[in-house]
N, C-alpha and C positions, 0 to 999 in steps of 0.2 A: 466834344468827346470828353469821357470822363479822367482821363489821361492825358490829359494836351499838355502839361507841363512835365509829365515825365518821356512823351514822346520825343519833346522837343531837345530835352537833355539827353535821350539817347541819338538824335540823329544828329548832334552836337558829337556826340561818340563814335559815332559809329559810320555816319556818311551813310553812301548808299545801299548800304550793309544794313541799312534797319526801310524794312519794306512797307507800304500802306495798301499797297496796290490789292486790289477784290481779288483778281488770280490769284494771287499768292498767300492771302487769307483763306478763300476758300479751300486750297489744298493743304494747308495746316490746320483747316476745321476736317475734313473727312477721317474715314477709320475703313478699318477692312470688315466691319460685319454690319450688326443694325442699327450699332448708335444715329442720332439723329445727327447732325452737321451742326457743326459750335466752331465757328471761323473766330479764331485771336483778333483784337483790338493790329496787331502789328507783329513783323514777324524781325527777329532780327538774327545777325550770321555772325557773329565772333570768330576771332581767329587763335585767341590764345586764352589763357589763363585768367591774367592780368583783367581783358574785357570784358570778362566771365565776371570777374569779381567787381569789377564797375558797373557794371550792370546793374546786378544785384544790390550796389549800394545807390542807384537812382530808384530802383523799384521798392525797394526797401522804402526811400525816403517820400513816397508818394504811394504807397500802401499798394500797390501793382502788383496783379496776380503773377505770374511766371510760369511755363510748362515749358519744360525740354521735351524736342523733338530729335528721334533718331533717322529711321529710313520709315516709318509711319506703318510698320508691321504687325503692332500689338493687335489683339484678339477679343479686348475687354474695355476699349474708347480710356486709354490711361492718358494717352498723349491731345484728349479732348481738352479744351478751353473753356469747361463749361460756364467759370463765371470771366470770359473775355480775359482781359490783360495782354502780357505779348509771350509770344509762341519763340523759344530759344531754339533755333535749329542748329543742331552741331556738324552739320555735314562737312564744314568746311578744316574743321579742329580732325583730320584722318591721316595725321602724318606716324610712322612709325618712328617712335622716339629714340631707342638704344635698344638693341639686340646684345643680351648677356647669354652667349651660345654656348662655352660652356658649362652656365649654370641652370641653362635652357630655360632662360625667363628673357620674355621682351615687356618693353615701355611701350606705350599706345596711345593713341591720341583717344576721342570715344568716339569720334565719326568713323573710324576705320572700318569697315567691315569687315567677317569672318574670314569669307574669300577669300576678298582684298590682300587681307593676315594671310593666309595660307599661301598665297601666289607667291606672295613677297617672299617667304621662307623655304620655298620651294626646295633651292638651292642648296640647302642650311643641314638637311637628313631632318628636319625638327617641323614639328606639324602642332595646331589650336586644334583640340579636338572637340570642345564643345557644338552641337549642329543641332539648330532646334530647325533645320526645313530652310525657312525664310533666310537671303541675304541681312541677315538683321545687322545694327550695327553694333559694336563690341559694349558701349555706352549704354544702349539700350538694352542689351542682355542683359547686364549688370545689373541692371536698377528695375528689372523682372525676376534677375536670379534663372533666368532660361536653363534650360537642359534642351533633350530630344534625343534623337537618335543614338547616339554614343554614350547614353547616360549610363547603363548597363557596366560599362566598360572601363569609362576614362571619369564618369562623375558630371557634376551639373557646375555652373560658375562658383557657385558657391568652394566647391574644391579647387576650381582654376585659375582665383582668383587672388594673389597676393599683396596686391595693397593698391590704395587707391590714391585720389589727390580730388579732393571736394571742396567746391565755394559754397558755403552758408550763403544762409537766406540774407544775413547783414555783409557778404562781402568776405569776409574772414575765408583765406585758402590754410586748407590744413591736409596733411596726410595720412594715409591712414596703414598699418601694417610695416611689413618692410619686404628686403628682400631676403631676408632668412627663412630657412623652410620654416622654423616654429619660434615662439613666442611665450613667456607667461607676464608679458609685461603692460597690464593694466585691461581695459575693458578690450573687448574685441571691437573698433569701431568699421572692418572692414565688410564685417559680417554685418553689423548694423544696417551698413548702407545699401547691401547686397539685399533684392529686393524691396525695397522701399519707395520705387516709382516714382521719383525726383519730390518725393514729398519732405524730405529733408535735407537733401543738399544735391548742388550740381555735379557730378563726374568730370571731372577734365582731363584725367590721366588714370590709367593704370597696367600696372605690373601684372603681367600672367604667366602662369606657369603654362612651359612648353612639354611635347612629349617628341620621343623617336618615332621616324617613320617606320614603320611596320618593315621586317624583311617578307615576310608573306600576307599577302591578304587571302579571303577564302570567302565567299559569297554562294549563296542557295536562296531558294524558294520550295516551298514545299506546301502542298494543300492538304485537307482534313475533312470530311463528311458533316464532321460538326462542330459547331465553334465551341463545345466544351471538351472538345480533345484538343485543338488547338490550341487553346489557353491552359488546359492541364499539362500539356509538350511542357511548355513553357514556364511552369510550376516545377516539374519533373527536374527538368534540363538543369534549374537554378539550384534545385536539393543537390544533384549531384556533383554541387561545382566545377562545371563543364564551363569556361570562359570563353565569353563571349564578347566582341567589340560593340554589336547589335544585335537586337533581335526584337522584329517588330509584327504586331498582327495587321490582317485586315480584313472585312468579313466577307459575305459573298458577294455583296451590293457594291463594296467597296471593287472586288477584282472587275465583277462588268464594269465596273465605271473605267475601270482602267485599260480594259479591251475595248472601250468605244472612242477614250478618247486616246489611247496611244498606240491603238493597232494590235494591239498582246491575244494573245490566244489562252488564257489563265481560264481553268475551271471557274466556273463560279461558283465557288466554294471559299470558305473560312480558307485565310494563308497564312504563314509564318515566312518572314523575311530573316534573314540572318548573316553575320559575317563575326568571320575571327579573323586576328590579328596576330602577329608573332611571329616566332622563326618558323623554317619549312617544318620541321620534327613539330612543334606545338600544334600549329595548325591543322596539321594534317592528323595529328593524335585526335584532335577536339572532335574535328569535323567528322571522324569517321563512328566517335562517340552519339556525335549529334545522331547522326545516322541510323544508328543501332536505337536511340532514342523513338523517333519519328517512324521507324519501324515499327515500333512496339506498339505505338497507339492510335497506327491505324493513317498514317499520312502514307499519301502517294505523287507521282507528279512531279518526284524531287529533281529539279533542277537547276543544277550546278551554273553558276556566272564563272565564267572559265578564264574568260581576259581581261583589262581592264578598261575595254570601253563595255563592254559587258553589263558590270559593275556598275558603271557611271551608268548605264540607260537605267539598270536595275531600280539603283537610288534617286534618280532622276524623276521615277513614275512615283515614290515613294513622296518626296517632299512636293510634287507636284498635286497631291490629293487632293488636298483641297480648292485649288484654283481648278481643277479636274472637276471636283461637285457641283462648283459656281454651275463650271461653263456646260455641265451637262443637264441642269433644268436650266435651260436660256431663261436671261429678265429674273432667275431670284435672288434672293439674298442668306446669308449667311448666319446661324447662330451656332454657335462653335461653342461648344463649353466642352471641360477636363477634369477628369479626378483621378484621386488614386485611393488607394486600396492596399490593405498587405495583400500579399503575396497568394496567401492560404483561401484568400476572400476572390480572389478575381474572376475564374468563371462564373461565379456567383453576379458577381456586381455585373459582367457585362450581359448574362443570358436575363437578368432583370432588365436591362437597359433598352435591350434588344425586343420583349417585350412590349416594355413601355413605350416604347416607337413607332411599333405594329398597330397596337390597342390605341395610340392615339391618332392613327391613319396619314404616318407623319411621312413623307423621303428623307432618313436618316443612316447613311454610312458609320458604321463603329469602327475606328483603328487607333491603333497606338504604340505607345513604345512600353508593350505590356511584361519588361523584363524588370523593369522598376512598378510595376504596379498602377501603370500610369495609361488611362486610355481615355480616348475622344470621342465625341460624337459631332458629323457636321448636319446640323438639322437646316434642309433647303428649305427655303419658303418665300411662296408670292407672295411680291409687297406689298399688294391691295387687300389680303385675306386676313381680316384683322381678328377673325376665329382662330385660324390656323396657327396665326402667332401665341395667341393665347394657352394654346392648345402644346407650343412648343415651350414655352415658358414654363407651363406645370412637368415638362419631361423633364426639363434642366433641374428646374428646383427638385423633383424624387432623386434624382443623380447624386445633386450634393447631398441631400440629408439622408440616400442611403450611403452615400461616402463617409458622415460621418457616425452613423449608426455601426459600419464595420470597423469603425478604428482609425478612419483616413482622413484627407485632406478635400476640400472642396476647389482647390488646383495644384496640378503638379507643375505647371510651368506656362500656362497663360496666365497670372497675378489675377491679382483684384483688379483692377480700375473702376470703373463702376459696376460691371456684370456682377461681381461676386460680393460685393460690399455689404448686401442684405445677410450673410454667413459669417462675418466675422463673431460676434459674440457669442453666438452658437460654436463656433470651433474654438477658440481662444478665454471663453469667458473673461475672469476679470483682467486677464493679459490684456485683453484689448484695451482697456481702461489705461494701462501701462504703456501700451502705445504713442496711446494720445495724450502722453504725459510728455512721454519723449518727442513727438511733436512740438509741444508749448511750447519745452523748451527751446528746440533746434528754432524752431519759426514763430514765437509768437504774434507776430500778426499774420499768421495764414497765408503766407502770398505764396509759396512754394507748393504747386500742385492743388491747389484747396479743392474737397469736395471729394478727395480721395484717401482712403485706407485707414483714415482714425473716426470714431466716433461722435465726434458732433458734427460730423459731414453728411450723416447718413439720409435725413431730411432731401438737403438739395440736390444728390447724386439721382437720387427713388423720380424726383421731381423731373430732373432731366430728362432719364431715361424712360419713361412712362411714354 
């Protein structure tokens, strides 16, 4: 093997905490959509800081690829191995560190998950409001920069995130931020790290900003004739600064899907999902706003989630969408891509979308979290139909480059990994360049993620995923 001597000094390290065994390779090779399977050289399980940073100084000294692993939820094969080496799983690093309750920031390990965080704080009135759907782990949000459902309301990681603790690719543990709400002192290295898919340093700790639990919540569903009154609602609603916690679409393909696989009786019909947050008086001001809203433009259907198991089934069928699309063409597979759009652009981008999905005779669900301008498409598809794919790959690609023909982004919150790599120059132009400067620097021998998010990677990611 082409690592036998930096194996041997991690299992020198680490004991039975660094894995060889084909299970536990092969589940550290898998992803949840089409990437091909790229099982790591070895997998290993650190518990602290310190191991992180040893680690990285044997991989380092034996030019050994590296890839942190969270709970293996990405949507773009980020957490793939493609050129081998060992697979960092952080599951085990999930302790919650210090709770500073009343400055409402807690310490986190990055295996913790969102949950996890929430359960724990239960007790506290103080709630992580970030929810991209997925159990994801807080690690791995970070280092995608996640949003989702609450983005509308509370913001993406990138707002909730106040300071991190990273091992470089040589070992070096540094920190990043603090815990002051602001700063003008010297580069932003938190923001750096946020998004950048363990391509330049490992996560091992960070500080996040907490929020008060809501004294009210306020939950609806409401359907629309047509999905460009449903996404105008939702144009409308944001002009009139009507505040919202959530507010999410789903089209008509999307509500059958959710009446076949969770029982529901929902029109099939374009929907808007929704909830406000705040005291009784706000909520009930908003929601009654809302109301006079979705009157206006022709929604009907409106139904109120009135308790809070309610609520929970509500949101439950929501981030369940997509395992909902898997399992309702049995045997297919997944190709999930994201974009966003201003605001002004939305019905536009997705009545194209919706289109181009038809016309290319595809099963493709649209939803999203279209208060941020940010929507999905999950295009199912037989694994053997090697047309069909074809055919879904040119949908993805019109998505992005009409994403950024209106002003926008080719993701709002599934990153690059390899899906979207072929779009970076095209969004960023000579940024990207600057990218993969900062790369050099952080990693100059590539072992951190390679084959991901900078520019001379572009080659062998296209090559993988082919």
């Amino acid at each position: 093997m082409a690592y036998d001597a930096a194996l041997d000094a991690l299992k020198s390290l680490l004991g039975d905490r660094l894995s060889l065994t084909q299970a536990d390779r092969d589940l550290h090779g898998q992803n949840e959509t089409w990437f091909a399977p790229a099982p790591p050289d070895a997998v290993a399980y650190p518990a602290t800081t310190e191991e992180v940073s040893q680690i990285m100084k044997i991989c380092t000294a034996h030019k050994m690829p590296v890839v942190a692993w969270g709970t293996g939820t990405s949507l773009e094969g980020h957490a793939l191995a493609i050129h081998g080496g060992l697979c960092l799983d952080m599951s085990r690093m999930d302790k919650l560190v210090e709770l500073y309750q009343d400055d409402m920031q807690v310490r986190v390990q990055p295996g913790m998950t969102r949950e996890v965080l929430n359960t724990e704080l239960r007790a506290t009135g103080l709630f992580f409001p970030v929810d991209p759907g997925a159990n994801a782990s807080l690690g791995g949000m970070a280092s995608t920069r996640a949003s989702g459902t609450t983005t509308v309301g509370y913001g993406t990681m990138k707002d909730n995130v106040m300071g991190l603790e990273v091992v470089l690719a040589d070992g070096t543990i540094i920190r990043t931020g603090s815990r002051a709400r602001k700063s003008s002192a010297g580069y932003d290295l938190t923001a750096l790290m946020l998004g950048s898919e363990g391509t330049l340093g490992i996560i091992t700790e960070l500080t996040l900003k907490l929020h008060g639990q809501p004294e009210a919540v306020s939950s609806a569903v409401c359907a629309f004739d047509t999905l460009h009154a449903a996404v105008e609602t939702v144009q409308m609603v944001i002009q009139m600064g009507i505040r919202m916690a959530r507010i999410e679409f789903v089209d008509a393909m999307t509500a059958q899907i959710f009446n076949k696989m969770n029982g529901t009786d929902l029109p099939e019909k374009p929907h808007l999902m929704i909830e406000f947050h705040g005291s009784e008086a706000m909520v009930a001001e908003q929601s009654e706003r809302f109301g006079e809203v979705v009157t206006e433009m022709g929604g009907a259907n409106f139904d109120w989630a009135t308790t809070a198991e309610d609520r929970t089934r509500l949101w439950r069928m929501r981030h369940g969408a997509y395992p909902a699309c898997i399992a309702y063409r049995p045997g297919c597979m997944g190709l999930v891509t994201d974009i966003v759009v201003p605001i002004s652009r939305l019905a536009e981008a997705v009545e194209d979308t919706r289109r181009d999905i038809d016309a290319a005779g595809l099963v493709g669900p649209i939803l999203g979290h279209v208060g941020d301008g940010n929507f999905h498409s999950v295009l199912m598809l037989d694994r053997n139909d090697k047309d069909e794919f074809k055919r879904a790959k040119e949908v993805a690609a019109k998505m992005s480059e009409r994403a950024l023909s209106m002003g926008g982004t080719v993701t709002g919150e599934h990153g690059i990994g390899m899906g979207k790599l072929a779009y970076m120059e095209a969004e960023h132009g000579a940024a990207w360049q600057v990218m993969g400067a900062i790369k050099q620097a952080l990693d100059p021998l590539n072992i951190l993620n390679p084959g991901k998010m900078v520019p001379d990677q572009t080659k062998a990611v296209r090559e993988a995923a082919e």
